[in-house]
DSSP file (Angstrom, degrees, kcal/mol; ACC not computed):
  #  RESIDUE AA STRUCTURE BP1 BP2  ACC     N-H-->O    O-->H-N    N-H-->O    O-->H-N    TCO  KAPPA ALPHA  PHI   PSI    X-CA   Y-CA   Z-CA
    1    1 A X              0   0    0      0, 0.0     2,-0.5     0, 0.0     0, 0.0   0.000 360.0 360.0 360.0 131.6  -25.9   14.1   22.9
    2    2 A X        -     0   0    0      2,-0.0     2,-0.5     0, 0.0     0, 0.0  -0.823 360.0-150.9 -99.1 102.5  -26.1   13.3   19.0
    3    3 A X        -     0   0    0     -2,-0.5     2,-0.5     1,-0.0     0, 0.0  -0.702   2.8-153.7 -75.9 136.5  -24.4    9.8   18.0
    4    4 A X        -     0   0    0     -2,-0.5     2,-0.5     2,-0.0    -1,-0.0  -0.917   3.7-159.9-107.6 128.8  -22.9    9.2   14.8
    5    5 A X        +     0   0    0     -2,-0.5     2,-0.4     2,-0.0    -2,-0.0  -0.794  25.6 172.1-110.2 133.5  -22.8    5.8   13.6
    6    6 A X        -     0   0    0     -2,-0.5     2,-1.4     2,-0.0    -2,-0.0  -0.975  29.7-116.3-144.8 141.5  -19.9    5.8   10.7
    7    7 A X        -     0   0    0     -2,-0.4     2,-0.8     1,-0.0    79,-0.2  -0.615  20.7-160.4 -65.5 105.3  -18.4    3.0    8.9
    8    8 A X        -     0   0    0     -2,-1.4     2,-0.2    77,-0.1    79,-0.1  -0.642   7.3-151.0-104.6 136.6  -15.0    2.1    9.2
    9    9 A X        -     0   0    0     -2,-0.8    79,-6.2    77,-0.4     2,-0.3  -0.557  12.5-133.5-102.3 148.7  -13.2    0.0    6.5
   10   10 A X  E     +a   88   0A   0     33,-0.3    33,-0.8    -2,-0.2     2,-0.3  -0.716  35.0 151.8 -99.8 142.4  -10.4   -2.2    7.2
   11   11 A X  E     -aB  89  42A   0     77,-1.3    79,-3.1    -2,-0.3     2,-0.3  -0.931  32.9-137.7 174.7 162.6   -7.0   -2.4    5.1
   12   12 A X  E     -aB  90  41A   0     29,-1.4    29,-1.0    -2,-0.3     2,-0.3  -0.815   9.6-168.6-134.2 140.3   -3.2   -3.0    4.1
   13   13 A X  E     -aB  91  40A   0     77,-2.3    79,-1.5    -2,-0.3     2,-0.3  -0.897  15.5-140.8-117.0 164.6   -0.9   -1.3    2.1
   14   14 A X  E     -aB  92  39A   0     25,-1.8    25,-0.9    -2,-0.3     2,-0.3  -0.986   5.1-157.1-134.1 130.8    2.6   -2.7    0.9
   15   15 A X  E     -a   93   0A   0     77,-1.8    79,-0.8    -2,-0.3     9,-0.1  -0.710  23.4-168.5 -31.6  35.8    5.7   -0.7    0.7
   16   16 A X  E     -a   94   0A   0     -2,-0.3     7,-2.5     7,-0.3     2,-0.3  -0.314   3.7-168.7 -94.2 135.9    7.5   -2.9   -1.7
   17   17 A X  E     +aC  95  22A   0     77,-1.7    79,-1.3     5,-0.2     2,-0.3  -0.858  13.3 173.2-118.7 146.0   11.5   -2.2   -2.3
   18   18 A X  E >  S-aC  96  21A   0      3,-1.1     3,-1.7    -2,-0.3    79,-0.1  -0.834  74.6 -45.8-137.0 113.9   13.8   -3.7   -5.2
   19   19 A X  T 3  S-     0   0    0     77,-0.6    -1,-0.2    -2,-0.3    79,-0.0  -0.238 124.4 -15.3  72.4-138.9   17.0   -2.1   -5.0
   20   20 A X  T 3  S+     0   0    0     -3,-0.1    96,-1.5     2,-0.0    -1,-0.2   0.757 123.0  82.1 -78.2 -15.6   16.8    2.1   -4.6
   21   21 A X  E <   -CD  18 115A   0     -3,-1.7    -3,-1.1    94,-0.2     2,-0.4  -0.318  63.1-137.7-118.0-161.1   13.1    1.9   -5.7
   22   22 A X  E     -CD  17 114A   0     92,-3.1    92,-2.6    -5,-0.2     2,-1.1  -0.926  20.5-119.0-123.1 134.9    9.5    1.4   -4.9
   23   23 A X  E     + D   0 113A   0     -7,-2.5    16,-0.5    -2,-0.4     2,-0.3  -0.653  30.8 169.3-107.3 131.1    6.8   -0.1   -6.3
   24   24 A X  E     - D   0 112A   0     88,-4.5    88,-1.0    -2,-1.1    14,-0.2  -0.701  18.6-153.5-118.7 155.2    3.5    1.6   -7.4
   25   25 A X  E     -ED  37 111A   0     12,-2.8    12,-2.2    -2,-0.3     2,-0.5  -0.681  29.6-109.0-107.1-179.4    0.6    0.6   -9.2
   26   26 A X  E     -     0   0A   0     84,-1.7    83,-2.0    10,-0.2    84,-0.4  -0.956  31.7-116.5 -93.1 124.2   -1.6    3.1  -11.1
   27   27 A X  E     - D   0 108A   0     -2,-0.5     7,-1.8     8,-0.4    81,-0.2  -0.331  25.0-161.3 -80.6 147.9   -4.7    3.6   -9.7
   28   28 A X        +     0   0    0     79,-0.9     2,-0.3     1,-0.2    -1,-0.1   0.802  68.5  12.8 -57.8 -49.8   -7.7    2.3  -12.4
   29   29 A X  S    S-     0   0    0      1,-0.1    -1,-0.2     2,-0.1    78,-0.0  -0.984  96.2 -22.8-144.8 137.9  -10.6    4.1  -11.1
   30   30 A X  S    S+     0   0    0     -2,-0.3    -1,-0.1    -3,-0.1     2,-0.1   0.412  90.1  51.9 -32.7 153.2  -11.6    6.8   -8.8
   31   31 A X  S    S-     0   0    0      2,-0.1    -2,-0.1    -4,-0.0    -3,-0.1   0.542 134.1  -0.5 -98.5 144.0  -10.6    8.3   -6.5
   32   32 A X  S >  S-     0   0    0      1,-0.1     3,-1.4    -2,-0.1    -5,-0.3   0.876  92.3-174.1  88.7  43.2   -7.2    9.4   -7.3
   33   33 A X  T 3   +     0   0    0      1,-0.3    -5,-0.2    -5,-0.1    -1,-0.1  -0.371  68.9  22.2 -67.3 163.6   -7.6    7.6  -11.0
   34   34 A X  T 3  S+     0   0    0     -7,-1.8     2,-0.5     1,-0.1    -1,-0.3   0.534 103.7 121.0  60.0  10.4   -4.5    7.6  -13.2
   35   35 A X    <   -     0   0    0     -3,-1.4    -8,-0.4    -8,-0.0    88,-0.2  -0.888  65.4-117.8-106.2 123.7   -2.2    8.1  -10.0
   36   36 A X        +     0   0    0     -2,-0.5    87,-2.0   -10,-0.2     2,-0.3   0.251  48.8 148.8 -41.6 115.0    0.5    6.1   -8.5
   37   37 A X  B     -E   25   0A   0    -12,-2.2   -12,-2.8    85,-0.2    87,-0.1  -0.954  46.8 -66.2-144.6-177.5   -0.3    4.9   -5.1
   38   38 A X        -     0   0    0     -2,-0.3   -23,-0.2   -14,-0.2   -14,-0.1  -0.296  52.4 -96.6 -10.7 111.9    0.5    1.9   -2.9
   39   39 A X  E    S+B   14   0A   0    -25,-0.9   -25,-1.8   -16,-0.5    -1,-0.2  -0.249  75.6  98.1 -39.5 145.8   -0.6   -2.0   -3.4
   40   40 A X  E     +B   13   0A   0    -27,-0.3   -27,-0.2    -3,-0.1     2,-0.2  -0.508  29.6 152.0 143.0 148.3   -3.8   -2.5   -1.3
   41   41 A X  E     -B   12   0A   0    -29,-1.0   -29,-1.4    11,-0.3     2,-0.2  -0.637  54.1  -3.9-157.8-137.1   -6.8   -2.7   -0.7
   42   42 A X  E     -B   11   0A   0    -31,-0.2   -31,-0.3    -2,-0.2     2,-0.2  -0.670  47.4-133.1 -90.1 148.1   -9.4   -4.2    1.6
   43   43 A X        -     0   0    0    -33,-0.8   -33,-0.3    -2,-0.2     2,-0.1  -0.727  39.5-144.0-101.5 135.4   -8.4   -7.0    4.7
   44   44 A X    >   -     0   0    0     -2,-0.2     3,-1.4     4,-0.1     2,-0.6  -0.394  33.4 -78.2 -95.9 176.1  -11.6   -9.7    3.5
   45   45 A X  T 3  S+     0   0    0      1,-0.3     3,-0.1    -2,-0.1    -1,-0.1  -0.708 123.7  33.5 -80.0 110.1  -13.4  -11.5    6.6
   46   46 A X  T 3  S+     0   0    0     -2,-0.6     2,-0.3     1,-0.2    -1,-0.3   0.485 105.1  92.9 121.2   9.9  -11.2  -14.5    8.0
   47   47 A X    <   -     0   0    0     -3,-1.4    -1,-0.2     3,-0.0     2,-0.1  -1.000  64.3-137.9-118.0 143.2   -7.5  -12.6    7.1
   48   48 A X     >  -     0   0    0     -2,-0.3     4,-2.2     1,-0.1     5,-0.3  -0.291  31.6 -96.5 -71.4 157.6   -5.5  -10.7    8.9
   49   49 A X  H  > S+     0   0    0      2,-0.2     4,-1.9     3,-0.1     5,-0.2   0.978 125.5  47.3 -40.5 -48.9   -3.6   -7.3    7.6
   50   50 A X  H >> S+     0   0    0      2,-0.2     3,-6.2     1,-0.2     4,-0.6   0.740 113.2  49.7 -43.7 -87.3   -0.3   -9.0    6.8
   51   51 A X  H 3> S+     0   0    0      1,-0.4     4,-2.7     2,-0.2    -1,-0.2   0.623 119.0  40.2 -23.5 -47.3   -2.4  -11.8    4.9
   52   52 A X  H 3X S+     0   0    0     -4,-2.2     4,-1.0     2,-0.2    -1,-0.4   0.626 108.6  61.5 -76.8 -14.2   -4.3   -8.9    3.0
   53   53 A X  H <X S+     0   0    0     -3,-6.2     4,-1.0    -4,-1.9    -2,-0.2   0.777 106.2  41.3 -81.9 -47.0   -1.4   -7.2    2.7
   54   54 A X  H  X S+     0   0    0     -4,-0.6     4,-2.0    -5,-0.2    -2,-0.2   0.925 118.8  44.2 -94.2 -42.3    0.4  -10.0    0.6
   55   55 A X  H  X S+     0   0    0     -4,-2.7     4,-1.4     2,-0.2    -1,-0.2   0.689 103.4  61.7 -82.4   7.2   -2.3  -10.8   -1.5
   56   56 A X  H >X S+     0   0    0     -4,-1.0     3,-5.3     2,-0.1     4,-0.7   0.828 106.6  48.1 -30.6-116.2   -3.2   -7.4   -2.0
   57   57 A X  H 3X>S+     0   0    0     -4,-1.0     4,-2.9     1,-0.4     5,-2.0   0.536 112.3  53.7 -11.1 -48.0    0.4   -6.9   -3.7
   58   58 A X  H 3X5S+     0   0    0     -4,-2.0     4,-1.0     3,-0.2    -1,-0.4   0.940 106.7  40.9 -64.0 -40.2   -0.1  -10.0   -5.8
   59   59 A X  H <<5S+     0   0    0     -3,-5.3    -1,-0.2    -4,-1.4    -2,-0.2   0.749 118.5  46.2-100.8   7.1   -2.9   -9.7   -7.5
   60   60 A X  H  <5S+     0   0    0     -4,-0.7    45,-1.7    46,-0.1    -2,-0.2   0.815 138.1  10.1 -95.2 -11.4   -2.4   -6.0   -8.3
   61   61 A X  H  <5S-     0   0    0     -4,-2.9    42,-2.8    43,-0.2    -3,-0.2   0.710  91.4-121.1-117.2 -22.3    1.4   -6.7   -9.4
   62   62 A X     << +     0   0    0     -5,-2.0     2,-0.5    -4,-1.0    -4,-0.2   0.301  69.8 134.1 100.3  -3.2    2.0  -10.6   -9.6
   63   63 A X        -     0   0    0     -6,-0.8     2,-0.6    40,-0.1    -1,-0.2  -0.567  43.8-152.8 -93.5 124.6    4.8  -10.1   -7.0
   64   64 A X        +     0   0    0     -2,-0.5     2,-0.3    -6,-0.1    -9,-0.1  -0.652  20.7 165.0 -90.2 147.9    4.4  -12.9   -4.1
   65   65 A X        -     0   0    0     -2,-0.6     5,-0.1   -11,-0.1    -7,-0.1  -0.960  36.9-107.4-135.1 137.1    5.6  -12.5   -0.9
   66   66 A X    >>  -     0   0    0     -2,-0.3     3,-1.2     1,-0.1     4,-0.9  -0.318  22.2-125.4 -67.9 151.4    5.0  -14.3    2.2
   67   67 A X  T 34 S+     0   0    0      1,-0.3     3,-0.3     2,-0.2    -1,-0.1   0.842 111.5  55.4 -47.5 -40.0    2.8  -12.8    5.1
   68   68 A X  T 34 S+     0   0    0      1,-0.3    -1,-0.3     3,-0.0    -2,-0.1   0.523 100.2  65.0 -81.0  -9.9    5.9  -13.3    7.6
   69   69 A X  T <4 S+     0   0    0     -3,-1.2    -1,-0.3     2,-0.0    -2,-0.2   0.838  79.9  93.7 -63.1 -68.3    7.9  -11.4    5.4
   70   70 A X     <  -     0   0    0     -4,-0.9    24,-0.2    -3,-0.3     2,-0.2   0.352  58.9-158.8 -32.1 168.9    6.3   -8.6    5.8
   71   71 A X        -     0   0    0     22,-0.4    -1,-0.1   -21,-0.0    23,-0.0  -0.641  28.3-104.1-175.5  92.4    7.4   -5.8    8.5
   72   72 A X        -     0   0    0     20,-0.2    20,-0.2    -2,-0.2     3,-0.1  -0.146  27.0-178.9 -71.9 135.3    5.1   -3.0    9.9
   73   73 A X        -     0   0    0     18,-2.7     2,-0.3     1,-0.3    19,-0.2   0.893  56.1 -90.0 -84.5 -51.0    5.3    0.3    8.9
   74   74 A X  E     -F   91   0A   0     17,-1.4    17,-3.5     2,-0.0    -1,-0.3  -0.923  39.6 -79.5 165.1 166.9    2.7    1.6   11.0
   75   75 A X  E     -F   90   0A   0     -2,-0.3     2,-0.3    15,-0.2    15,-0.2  -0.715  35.0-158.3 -96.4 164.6   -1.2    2.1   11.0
   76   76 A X  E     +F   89   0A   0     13,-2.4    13,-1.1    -2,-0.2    -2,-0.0  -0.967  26.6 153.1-143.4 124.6   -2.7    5.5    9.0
   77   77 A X        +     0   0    0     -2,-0.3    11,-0.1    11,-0.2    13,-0.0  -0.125   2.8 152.9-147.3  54.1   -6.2    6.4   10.2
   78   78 A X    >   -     0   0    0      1,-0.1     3,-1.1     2,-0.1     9,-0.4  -0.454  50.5-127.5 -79.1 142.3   -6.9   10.1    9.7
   79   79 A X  T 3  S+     0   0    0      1,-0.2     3,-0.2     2,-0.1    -1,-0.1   0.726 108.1  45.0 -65.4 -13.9  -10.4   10.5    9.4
   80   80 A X  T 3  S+     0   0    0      1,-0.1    -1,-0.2     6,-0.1     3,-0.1   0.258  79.2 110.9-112.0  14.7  -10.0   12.5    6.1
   81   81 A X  S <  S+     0   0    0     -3,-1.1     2,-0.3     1,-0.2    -1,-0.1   0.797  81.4  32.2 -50.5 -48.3   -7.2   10.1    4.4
   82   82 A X  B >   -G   85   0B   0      3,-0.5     3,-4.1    -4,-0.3     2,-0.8  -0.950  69.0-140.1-142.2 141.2   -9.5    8.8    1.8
   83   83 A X  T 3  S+     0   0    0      1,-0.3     3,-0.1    -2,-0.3   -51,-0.1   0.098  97.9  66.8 -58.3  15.9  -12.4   10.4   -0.1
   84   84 A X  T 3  S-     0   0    0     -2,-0.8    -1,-0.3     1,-0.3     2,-0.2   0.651 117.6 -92.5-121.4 -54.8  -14.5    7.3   -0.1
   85   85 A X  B <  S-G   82   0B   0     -3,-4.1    -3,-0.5    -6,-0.0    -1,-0.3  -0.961  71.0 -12.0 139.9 166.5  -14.9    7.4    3.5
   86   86 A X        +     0   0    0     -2,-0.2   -77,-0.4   -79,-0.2     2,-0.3  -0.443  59.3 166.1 -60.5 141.5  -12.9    6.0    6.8
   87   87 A X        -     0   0    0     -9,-0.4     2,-0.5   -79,-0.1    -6,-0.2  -0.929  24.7-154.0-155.3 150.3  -10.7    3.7    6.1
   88   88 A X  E     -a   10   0A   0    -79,-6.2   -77,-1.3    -2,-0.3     2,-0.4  -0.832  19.4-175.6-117.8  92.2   -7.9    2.2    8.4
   89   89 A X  E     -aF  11  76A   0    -13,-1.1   -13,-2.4    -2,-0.5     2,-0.7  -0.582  20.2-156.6 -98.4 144.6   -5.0    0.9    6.8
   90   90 A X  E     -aF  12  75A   0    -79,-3.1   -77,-2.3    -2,-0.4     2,-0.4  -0.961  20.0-158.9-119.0 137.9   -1.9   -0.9    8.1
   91   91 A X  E     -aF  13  74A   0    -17,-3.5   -18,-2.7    -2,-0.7   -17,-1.4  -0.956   7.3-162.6-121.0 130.7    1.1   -0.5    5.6
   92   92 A X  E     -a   14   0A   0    -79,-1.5   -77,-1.8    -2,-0.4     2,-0.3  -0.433  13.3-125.6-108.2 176.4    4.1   -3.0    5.7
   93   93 A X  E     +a   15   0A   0    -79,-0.2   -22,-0.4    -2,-0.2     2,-0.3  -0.931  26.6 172.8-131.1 127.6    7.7   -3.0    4.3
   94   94 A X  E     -a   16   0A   0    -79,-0.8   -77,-1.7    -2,-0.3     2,-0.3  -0.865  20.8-154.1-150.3 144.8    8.6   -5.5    2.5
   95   95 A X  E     -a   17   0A   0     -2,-0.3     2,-0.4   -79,-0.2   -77,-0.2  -0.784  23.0-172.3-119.4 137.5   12.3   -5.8    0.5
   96   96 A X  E     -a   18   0A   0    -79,-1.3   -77,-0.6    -2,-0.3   -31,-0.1  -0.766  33.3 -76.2-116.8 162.3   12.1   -8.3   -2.9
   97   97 A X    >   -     0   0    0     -2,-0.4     3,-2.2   -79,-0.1    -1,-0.1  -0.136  35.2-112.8 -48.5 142.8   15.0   -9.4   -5.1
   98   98 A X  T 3  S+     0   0    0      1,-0.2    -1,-0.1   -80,-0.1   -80,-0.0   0.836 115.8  49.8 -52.0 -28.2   16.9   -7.4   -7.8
   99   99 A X  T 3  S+     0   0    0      2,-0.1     2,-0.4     0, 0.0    -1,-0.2   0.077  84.5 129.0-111.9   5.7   15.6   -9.5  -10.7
  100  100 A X    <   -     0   0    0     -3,-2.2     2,-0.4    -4,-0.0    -4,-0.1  -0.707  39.5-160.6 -89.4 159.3   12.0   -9.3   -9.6
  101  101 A X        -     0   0    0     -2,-0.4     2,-0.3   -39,-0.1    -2,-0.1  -0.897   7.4-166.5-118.6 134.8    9.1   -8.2  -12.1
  102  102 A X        -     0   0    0     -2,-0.4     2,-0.3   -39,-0.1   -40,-0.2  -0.981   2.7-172.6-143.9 144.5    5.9   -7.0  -11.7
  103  103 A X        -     0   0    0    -42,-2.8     2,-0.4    -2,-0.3   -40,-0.1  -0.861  39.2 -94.2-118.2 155.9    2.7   -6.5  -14.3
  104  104 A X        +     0   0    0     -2,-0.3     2,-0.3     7,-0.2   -43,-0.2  -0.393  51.9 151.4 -61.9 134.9   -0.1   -5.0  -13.7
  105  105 A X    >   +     0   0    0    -45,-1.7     3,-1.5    -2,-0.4     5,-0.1  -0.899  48.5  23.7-151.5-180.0   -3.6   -7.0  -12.5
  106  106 A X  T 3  S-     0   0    0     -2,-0.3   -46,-0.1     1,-0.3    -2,-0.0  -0.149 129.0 -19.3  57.2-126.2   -6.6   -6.3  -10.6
  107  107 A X  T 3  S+     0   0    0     -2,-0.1   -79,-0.9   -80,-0.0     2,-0.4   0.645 100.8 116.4 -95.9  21.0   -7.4   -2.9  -10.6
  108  108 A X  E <   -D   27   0A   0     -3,-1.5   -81,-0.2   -81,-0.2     3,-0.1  -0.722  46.2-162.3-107.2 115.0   -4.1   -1.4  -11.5
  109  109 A X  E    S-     0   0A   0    -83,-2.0     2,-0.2    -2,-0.4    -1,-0.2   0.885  83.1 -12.9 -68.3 -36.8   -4.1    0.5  -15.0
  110  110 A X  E     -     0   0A   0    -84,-0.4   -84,-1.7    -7,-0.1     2,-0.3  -0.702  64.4-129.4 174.1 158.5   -0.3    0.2  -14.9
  111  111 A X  E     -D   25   0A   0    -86,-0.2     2,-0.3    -2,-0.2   -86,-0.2  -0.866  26.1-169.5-148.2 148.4    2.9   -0.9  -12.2
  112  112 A X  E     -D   24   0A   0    -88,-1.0   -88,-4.5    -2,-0.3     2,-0.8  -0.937  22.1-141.9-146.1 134.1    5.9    1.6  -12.0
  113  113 A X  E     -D   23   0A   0     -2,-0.3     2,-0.3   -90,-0.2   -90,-0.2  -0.887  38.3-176.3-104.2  94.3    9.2    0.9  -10.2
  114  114 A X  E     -D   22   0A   0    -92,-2.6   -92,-3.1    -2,-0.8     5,-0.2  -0.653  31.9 -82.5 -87.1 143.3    9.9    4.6   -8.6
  115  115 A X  E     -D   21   0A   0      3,-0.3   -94,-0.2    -2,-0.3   -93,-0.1  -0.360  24.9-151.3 -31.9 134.1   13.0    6.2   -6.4
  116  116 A X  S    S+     0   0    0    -96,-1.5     3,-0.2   -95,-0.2    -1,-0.1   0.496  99.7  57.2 -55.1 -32.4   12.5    5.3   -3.2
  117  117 A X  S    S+     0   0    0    -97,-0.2     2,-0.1     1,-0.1    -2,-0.1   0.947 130.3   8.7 -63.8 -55.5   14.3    8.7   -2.6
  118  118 A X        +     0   0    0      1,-0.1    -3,-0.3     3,-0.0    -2,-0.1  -0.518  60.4 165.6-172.6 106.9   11.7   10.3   -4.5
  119  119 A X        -     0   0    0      1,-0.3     2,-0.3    -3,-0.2    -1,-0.1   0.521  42.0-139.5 -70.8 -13.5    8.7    8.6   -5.7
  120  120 A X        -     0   0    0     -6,-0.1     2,-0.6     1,-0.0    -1,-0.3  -0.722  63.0  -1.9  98.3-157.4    6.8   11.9   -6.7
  121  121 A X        -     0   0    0     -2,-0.3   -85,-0.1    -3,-0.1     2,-0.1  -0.926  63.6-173.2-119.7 123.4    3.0   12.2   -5.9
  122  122 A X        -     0   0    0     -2,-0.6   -85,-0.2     1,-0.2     2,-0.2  -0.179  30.0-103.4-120.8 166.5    1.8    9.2   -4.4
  123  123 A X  S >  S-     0   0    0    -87,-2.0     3,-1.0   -88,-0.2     4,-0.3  -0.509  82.1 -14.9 -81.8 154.8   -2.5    9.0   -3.8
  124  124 A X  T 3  S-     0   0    0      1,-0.2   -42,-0.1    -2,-0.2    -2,-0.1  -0.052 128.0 -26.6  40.2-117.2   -3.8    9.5   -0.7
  125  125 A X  T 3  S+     0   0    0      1,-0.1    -1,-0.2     2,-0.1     3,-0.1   0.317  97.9 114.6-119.1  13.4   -1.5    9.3    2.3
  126  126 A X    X>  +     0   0    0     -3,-1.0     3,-2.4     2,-0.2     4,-1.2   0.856  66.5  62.2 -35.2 -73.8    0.9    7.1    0.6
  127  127 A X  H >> S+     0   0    0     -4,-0.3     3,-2.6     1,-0.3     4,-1.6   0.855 109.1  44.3  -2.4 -84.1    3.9    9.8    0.6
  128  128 A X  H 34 S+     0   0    0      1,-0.3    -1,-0.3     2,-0.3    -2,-0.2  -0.081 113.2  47.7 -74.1  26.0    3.8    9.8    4.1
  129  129 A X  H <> S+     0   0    0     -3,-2.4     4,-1.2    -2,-0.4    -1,-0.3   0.313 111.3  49.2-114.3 -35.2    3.6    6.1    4.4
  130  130 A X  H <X S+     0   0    0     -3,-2.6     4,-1.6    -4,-1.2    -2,-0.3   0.880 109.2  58.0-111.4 -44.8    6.4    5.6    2.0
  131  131 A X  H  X S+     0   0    0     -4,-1.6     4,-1.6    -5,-0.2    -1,-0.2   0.691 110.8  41.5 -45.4 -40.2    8.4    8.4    4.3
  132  132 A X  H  > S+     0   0    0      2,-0.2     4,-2.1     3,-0.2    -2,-0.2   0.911 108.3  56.1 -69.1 -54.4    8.0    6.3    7.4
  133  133 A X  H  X S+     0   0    0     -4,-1.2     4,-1.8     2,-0.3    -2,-0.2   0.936 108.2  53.9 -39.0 -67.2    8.8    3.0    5.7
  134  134 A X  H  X S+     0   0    0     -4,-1.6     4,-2.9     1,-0.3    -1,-0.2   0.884 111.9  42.6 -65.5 -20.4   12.2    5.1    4.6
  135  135 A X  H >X S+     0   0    0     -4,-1.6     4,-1.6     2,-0.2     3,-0.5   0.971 109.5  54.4 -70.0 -45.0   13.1    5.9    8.3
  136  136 A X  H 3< S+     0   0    0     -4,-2.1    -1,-0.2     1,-0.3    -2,-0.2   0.729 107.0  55.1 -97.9 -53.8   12.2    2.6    9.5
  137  137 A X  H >< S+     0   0    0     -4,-1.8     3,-1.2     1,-0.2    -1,-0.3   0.802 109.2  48.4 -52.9 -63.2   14.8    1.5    6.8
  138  138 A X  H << S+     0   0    0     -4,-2.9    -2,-0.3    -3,-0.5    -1,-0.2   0.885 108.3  48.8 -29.7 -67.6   17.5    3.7    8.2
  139  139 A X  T 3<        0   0    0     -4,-1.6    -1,-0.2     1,-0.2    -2,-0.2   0.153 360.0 360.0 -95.6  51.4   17.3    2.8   11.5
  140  140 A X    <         0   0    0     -3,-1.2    -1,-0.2    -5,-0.2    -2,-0.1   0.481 360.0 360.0 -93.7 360.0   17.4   -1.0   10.9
């Protein structure tokens, strides 16, 4: 029997809602440059996903939210999800104020407020993330 030893990376996405839409950053650099996807990244050693989850979102849009705030959408861990390599993300929901604003920071060429209805074509597995999110939303 042949073992395979593979790294798997740990990580949060945020769902973030104002009103009918969504917010997406623009990716900076490969893979999937110059396309809208999710706030997120990697969970660092000593936080948990929520924790990574909200400071993700901040420093690639400036919008805070608290960890408790947050509200899981579910984990995404298809082995072929991103071209990188494994990665395991947990993606959360989280609803902000009408009057909030977000700029771009970190790695994010750019922040776009999209339908929620229909955000387009999202990087990675983001779509389907953003799809769950909206059932979740429904049956709240």
């Amino acid at each position: 029997m042949t073992e395979t030893i593979q790294t798997i990376r740990y990580a949060a996405d945020v769902v973030c809602i104002r009103g009918g839409h969504l917010l997406a950053v623009e990716r900076g650099w490969p893979p999937h440059q110059g396309q809208d996807a999710l706030p997120g990244g990697h969970v660092d050693p000593g936080e948990t996903s929520r924790q990574a989850a909200a400071r993700e979102l901040l420093e690639e849009t400036g919008v805070p939210v608290a960890p408790e705030d947050l509200v899981l959408v579910g984990v995404y861990d298809a082995p072929d999800r991103d071209p990188r390599g494994r990665y395991v993300s947990v993606a959360y929901l989280v609803t902000v104020p009408a009057g909030t604003t977000a700029q771009a920071g970190d790695d994010a060429a750019a922040v776009h407020w999209l339908p929620l209805e229909d955000p387009g074509p999202l990087a990675f597995d983001h779509g389907q993330i953003v799809r769950d999110a909206r059932r979740q939303i429904r049956t709240r």
